[in-house]
MDTraj code that builds the backbone (N, CA, C; nanometers):
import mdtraj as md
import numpy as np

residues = "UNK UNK UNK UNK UNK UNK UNK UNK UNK UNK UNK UNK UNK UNK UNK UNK UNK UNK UNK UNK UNK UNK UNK UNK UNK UNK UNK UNK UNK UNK UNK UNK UNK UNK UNK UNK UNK UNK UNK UNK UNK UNK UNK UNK UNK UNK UNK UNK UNK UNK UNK UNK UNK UNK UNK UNK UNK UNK UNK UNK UNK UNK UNK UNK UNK UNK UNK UNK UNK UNK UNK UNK UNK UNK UNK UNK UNK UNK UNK UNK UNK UNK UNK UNK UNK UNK UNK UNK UNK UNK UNK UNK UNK UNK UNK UNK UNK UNK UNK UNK UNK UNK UNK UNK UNK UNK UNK UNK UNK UNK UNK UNK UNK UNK UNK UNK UNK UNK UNK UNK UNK UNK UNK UNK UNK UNK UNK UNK UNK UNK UNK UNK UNK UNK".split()
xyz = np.array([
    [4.7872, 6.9428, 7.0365],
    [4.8157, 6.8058, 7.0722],
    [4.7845, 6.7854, 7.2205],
    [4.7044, 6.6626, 7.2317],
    [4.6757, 6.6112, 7.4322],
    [4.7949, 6.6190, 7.4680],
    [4.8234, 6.6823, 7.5896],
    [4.9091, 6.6180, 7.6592],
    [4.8826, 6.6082, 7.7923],
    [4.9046, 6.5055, 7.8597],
    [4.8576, 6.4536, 7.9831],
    [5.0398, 6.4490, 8.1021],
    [4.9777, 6.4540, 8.1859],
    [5.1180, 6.4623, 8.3218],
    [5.0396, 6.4241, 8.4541],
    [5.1110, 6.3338, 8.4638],
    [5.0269, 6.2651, 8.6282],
    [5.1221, 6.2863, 8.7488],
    [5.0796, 6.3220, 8.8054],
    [5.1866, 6.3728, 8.9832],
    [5.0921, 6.2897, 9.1038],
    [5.1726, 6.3294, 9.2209],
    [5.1069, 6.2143, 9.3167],
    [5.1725, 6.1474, 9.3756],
    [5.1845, 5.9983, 9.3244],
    [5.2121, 5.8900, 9.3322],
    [5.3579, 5.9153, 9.4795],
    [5.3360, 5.7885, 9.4993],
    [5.4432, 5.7914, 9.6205],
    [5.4815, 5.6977, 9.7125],
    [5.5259, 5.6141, 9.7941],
    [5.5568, 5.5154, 9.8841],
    [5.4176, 5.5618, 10.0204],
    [5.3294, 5.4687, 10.0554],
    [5.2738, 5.4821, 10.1760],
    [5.2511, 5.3503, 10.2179],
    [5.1534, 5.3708, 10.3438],
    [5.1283, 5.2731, 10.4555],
    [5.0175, 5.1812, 10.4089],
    [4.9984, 5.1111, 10.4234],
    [4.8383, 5.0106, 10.3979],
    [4.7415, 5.1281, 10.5014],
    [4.6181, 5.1079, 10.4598],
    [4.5273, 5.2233, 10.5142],
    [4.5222, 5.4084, 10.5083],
    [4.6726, 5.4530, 10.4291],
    [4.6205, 5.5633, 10.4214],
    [4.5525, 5.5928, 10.2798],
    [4.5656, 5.7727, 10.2336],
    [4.4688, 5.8011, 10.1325],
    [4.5901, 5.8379, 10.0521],
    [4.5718, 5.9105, 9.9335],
    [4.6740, 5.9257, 9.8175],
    [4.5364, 5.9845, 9.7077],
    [4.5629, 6.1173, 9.6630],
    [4.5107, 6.1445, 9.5704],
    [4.6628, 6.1744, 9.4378],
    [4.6084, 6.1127, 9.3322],
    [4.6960, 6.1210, 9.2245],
    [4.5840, 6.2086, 9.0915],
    [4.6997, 6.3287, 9.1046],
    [4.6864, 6.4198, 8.9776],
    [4.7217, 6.4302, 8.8162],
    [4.6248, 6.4257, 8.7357],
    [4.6801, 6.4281, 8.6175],
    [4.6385, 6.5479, 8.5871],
    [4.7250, 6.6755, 8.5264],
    [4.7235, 6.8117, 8.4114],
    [4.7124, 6.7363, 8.2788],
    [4.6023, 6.8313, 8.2267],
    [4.5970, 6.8074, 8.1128],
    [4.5965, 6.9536, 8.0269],
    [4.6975, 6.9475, 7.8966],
    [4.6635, 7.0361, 7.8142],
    [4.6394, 6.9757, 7.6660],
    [4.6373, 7.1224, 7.6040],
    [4.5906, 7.0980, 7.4362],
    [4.4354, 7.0547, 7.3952],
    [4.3689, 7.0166, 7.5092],
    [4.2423, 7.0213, 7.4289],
    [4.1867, 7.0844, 7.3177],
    [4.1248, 7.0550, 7.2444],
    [4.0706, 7.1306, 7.1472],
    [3.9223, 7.1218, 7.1598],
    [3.8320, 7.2309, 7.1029],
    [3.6942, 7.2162, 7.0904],
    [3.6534, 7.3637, 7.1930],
    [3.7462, 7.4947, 7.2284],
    [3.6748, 7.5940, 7.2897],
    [3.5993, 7.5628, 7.4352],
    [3.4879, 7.6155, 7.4413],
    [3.4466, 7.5809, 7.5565],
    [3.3651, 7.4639, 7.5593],
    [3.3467, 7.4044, 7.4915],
    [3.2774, 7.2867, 7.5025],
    [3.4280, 7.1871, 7.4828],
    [3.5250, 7.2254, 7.4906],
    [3.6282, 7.0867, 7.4942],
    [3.6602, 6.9572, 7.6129],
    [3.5446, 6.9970, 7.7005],
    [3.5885, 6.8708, 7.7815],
    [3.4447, 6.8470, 7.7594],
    [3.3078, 6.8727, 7.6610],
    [3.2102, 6.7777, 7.5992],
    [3.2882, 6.6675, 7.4989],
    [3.3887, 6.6672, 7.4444],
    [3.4368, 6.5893, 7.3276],
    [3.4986, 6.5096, 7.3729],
    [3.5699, 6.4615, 7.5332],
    [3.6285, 6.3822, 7.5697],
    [3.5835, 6.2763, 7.6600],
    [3.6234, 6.1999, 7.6965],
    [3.5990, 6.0822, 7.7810],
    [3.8019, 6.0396, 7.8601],
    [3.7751, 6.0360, 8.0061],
    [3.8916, 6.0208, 8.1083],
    [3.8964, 5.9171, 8.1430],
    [4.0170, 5.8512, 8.1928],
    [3.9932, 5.7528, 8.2753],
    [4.1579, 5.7277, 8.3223],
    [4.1723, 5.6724, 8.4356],
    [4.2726, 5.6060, 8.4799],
    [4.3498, 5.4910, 8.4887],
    [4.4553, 5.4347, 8.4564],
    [4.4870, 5.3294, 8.4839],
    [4.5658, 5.2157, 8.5568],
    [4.5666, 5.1540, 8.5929],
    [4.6760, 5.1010, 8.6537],
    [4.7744, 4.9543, 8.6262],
    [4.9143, 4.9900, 8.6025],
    [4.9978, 4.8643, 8.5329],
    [5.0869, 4.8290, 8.6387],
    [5.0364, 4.6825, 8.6192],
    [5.1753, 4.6317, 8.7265],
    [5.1707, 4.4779, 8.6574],
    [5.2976, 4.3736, 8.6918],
    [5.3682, 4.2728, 8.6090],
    [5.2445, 4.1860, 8.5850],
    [5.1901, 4.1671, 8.7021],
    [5.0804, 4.0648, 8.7076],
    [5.0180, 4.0740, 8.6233],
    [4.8934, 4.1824, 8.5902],
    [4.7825, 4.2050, 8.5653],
    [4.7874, 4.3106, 8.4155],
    [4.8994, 4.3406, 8.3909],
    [4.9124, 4.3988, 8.2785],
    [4.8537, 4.5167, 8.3214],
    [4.8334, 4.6156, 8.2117],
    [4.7226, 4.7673, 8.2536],
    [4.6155, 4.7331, 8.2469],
    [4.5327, 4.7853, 8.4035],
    [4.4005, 4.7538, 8.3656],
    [4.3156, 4.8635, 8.4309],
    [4.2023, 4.9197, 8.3944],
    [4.1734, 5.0387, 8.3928],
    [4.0564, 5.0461, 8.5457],
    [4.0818, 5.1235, 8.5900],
    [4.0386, 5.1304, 8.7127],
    [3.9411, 5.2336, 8.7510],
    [3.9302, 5.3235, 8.6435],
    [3.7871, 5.4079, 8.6323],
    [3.8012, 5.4841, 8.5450],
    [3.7048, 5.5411, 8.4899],
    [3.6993, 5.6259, 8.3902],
    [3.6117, 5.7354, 8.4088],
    [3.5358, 5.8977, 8.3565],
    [3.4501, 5.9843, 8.3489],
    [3.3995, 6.0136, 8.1954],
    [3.2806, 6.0097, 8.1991],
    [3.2139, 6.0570, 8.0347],
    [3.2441, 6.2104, 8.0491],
    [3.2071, 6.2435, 7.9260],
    [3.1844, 6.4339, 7.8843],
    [3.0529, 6.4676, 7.9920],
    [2.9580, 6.3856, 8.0296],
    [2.8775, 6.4449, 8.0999],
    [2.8791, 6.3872, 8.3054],
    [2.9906, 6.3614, 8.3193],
    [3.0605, 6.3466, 8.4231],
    [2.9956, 6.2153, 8.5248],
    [2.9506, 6.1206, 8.3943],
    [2.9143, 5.9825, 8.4169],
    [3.0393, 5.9160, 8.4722],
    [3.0304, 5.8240, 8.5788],
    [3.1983, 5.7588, 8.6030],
    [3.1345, 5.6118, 8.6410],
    [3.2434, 5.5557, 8.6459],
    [3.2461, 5.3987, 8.6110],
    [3.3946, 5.3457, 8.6994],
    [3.3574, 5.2340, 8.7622],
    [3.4944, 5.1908, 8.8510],
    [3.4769, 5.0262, 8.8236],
    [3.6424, 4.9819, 8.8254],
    [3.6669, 4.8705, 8.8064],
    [3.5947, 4.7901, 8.9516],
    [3.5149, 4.7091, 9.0107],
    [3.5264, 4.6093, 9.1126],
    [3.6096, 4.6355, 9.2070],
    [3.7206, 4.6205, 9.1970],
    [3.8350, 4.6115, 9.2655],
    [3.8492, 4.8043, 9.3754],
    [3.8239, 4.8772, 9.2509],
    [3.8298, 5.0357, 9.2788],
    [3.6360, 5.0925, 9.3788],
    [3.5810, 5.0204, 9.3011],
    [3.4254, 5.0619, 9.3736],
    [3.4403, 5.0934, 9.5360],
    [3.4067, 5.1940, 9.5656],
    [3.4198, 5.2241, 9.6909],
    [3.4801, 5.2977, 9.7970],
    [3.5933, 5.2814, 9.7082],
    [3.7475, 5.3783, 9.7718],
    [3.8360, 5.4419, 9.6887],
    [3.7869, 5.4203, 9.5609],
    [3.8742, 5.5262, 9.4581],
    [3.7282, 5.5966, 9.4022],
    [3.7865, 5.7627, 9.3673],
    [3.7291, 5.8169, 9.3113],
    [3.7565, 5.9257, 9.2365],
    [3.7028, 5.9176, 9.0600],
    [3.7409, 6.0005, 9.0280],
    [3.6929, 6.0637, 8.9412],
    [3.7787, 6.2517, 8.9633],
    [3.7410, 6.3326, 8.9371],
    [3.7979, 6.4679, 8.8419],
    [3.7176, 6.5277, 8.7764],
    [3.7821, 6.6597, 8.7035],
    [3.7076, 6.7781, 8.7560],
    [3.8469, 6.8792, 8.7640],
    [3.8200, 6.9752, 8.7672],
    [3.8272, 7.0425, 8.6562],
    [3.7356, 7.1252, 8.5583],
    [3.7767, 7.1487, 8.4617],
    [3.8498, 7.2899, 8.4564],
    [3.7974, 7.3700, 8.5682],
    [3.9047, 7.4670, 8.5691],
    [4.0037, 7.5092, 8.5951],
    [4.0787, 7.3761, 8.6642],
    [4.2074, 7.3716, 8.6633],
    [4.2515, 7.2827, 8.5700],
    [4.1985, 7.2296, 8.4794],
    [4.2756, 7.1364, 8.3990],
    [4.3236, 7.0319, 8.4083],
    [4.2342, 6.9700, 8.5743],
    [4.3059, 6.8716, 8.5946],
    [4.2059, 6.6961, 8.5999],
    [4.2704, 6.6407, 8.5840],
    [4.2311, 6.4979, 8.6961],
    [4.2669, 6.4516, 8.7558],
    [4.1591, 6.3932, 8.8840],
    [4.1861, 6.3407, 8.9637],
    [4.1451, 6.1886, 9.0043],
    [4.2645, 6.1408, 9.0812],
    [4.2400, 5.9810, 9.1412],
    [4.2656, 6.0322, 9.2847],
    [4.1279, 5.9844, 9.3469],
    [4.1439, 5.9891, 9.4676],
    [4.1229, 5.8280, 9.5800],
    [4.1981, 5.8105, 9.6347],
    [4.2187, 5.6407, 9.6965],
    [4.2027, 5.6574, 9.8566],
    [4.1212, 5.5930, 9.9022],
    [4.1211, 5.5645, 10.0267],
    [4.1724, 5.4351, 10.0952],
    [4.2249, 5.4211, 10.1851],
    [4.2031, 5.2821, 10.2349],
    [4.3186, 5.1962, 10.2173],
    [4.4091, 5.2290, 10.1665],
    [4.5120, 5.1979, 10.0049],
    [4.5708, 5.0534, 10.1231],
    [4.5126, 4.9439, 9.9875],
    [4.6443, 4.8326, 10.0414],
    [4.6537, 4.7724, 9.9382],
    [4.7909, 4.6419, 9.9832],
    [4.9015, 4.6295, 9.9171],
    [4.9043, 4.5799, 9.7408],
    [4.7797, 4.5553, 9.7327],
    [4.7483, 4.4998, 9.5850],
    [4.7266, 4.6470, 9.4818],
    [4.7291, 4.7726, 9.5429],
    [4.6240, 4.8540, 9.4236],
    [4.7775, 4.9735, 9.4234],
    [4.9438, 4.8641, 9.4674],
    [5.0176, 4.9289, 9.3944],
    [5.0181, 4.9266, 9.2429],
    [5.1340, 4.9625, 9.2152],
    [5.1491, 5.0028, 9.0728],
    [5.1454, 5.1124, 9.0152],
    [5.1675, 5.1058, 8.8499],
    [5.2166, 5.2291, 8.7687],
    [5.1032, 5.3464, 8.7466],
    [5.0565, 5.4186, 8.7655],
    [4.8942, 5.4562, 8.7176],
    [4.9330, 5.5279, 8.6156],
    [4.8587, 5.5509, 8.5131],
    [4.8417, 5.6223, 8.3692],
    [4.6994, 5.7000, 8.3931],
    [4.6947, 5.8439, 8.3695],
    [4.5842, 5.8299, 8.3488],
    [4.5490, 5.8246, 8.1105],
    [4.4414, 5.9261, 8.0968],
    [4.4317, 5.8499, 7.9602],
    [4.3097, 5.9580, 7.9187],
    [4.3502, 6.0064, 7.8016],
    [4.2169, 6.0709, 7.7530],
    [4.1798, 6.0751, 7.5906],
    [4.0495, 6.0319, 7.5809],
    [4.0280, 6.0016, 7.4325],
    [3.8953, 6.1079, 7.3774],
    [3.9101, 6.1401, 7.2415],
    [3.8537, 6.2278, 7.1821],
    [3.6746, 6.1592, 7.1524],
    [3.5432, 6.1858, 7.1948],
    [3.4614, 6.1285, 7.1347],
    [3.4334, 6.0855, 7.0077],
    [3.3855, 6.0164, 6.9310],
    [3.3390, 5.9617, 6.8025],
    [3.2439, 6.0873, 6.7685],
    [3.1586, 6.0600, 6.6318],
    [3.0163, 6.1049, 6.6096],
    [2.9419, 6.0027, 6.7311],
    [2.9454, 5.8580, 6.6833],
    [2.8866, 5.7948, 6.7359],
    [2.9123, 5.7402, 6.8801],
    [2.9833, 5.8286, 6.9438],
    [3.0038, 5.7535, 7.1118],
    [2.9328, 5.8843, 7.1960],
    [2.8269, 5.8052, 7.2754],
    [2.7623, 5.8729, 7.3542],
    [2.8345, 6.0180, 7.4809],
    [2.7574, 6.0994, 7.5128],
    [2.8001, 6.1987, 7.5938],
    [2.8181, 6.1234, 7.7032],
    [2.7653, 6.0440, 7.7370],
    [2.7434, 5.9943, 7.9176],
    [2.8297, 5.8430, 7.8912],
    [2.8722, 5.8166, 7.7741],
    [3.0139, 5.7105, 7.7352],
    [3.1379, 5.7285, 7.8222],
    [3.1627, 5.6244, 7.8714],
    [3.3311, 5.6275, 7.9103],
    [3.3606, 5.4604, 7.8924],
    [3.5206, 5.4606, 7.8789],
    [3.5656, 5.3224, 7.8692],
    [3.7109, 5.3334, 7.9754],
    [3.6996, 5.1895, 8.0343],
    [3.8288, 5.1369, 8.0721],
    [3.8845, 5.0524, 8.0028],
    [3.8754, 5.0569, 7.9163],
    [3.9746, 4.9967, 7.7809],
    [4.0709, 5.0488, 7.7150],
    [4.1905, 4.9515, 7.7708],
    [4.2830, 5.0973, 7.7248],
    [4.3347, 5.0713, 7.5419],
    [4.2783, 4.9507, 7.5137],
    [4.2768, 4.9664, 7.3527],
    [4.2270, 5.1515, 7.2702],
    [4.0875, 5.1900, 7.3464],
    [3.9893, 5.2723, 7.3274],
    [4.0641, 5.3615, 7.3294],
    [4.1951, 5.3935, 7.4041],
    [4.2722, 5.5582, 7.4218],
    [4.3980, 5.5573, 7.3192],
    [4.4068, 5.7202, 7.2751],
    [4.5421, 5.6811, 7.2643],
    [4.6269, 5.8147, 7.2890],
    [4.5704, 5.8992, 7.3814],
    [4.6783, 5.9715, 7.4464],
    [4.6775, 5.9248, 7.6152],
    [4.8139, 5.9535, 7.6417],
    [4.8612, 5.8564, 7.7742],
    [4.9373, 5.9933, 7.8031],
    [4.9958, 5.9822, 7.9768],
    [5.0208, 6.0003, 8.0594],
    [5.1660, 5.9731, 8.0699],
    [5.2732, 5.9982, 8.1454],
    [5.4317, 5.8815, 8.1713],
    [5.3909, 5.8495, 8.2561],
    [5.3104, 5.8306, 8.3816],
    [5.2853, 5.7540, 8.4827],
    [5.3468, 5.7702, 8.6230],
    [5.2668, 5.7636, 8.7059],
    [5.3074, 5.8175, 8.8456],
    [5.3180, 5.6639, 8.8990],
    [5.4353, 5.6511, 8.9901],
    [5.4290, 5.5549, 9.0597],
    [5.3669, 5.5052, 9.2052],
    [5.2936, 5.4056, 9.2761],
    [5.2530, 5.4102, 9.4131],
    [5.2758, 5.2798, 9.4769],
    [5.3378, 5.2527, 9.6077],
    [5.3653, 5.1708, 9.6525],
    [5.3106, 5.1899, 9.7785],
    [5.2495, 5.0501, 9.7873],
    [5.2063, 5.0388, 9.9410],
    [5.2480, 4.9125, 10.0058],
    [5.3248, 4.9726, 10.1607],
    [5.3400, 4.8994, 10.2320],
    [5.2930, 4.8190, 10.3453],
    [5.2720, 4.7447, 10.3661],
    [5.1861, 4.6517, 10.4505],
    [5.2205, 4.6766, 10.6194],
])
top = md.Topology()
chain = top.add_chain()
for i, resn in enumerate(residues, 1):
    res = top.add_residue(resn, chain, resSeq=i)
    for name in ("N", "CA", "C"):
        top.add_atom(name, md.element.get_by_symbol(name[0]), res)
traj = md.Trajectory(xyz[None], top)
């Protein structure tokens, strides 16, 4: 069974950095088990509901929301098992809950596929919290 755990998260300043960690276990698929998946991160707060703020394909294609282009970035290590959100710059709008999120490929969903849709996932994270202060 996925199971995902996100660490990190924390109270900071407008302008600093914050990398947020998600462990992941249970993959399945041997050594090709992080070919069968697709990552991504998210972020929930009252306003805006969850909305996904980047994602990575099996072939370490990545994709960022607008809002994230530029100063978030993210990444897996696969030999630690982990992912990463890494944030630069951090101000007061890109608080909130983050999830990250990992879904099993189809037959038919491409290697270099990823989605920020969080319909598309359905193993989740409990969520790290981040607040930034102005």
């Amino acid at each position: 069974q996925v199971q995902l755990a996100e660490s990190g998260g924390g109270s900071v300043q407008a302008g600093e950095s914050l990398r947020l960690s998600c462990t992941l276990s249970g993959f399945t698929g041997g050594d090709n088990a992080w070919n069968q998946y697709y990552l991504a991160w998210f972020r929930q707060t009252p306003a805006k509901g969850r909305e996904g703020v980047a994602c990575i394909a099996a072939d370490g294609t990545t994709k960022y929301a607008d809002s994230a282009e530029g100063r978030f970035t993210i990444s897996l290590d696969k030999a630690a098992n982990t992912l990463y959100l890494q944030i630069k710059n951090l101000k007061p709008d890109d608080a909130g809950l983050f999830y990250c999120a990992a879904q099993r490929r189809s037959l038919y969903t491409s290697f270099w596929h990823c989605s920020r849709a969080s319909s598309d996932f359905h193993n989740w994270g409990q969520g790290t919290q981040v607040t930034v202060s102005s």
